[in-house]
C-alpha positions in Angstrom: 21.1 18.5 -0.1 19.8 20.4 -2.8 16.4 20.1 -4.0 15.3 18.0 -6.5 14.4 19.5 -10.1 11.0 18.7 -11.7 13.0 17.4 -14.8 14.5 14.8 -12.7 11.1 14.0 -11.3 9.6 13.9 -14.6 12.3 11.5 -15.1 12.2 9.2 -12.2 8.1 8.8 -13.1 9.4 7.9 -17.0 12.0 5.4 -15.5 9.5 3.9 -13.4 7.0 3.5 -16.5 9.4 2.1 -18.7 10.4 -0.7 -16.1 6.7 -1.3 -15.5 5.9 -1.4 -19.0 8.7 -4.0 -20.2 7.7 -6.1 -16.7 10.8 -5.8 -14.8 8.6 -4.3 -11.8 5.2 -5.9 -10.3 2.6 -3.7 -9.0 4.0 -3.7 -5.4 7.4 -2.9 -6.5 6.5 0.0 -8.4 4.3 1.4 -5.5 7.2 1.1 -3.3 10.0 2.9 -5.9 7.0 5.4 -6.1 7.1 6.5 -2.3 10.7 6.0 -2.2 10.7 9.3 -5.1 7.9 11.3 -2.9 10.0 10.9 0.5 13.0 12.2 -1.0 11.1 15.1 -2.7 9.2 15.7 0.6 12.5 15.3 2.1 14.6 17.4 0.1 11.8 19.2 -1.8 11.1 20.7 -5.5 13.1 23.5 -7.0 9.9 24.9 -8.5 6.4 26.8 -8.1 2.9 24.9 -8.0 2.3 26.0 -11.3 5.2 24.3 -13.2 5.1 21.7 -11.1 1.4 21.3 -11.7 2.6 21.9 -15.6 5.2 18.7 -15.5 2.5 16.7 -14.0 -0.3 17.8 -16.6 2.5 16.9 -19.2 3.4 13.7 -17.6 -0.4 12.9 -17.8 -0.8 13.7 -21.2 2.5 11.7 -22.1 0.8 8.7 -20.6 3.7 8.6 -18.3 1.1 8.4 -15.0 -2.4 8.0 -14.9 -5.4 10.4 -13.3 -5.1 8.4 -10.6 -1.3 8.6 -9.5 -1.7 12.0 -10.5 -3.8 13.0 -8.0 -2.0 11.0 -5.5 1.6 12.7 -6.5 -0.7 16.0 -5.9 -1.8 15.2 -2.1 1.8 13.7 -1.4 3.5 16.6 -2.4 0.6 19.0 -0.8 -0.5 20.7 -3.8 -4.1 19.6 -3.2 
């Protein structure tokens, strides 16, 4: 399997904002769509550096798309801290 772009990530964490948002997903839910995106990224990994992925995320943040908090936690997952 090839790995997984940080576009697609970006747009995964959108997807799952946007669901969230309109209240098609509870708390739980989202948590659990949110590991399920981290496994297959620890699984089948990130076609980029820590700096643009550490860019995407900064972006992402600013965007509102995650928060400080499931920033950081993205971070550890994905071993960048």
């Amino acid at each position: 399997m090839a790995a997984v772009s940080v576009e697609r990530l970006v747009q995964e964490l959108e997807r799952l904002k946007q669901e969230m948002d309109a209240g098609r997903l509870k708390s739980g839910e989202y948590d659990q769509r949110l590991a399920r995106v981290i496994q297959e990224l620890r699984e089948r990994g990130l076609d980029a550096d820590r700096a643009r992925i550490t860019a995407a995320l900064d972006d992402a943040l600013r965007r509102g798309i995650i928060t400080s908090g499931g920033r950081e936690h993205l971070e550890r997952r994905l071993g960048l801290k």
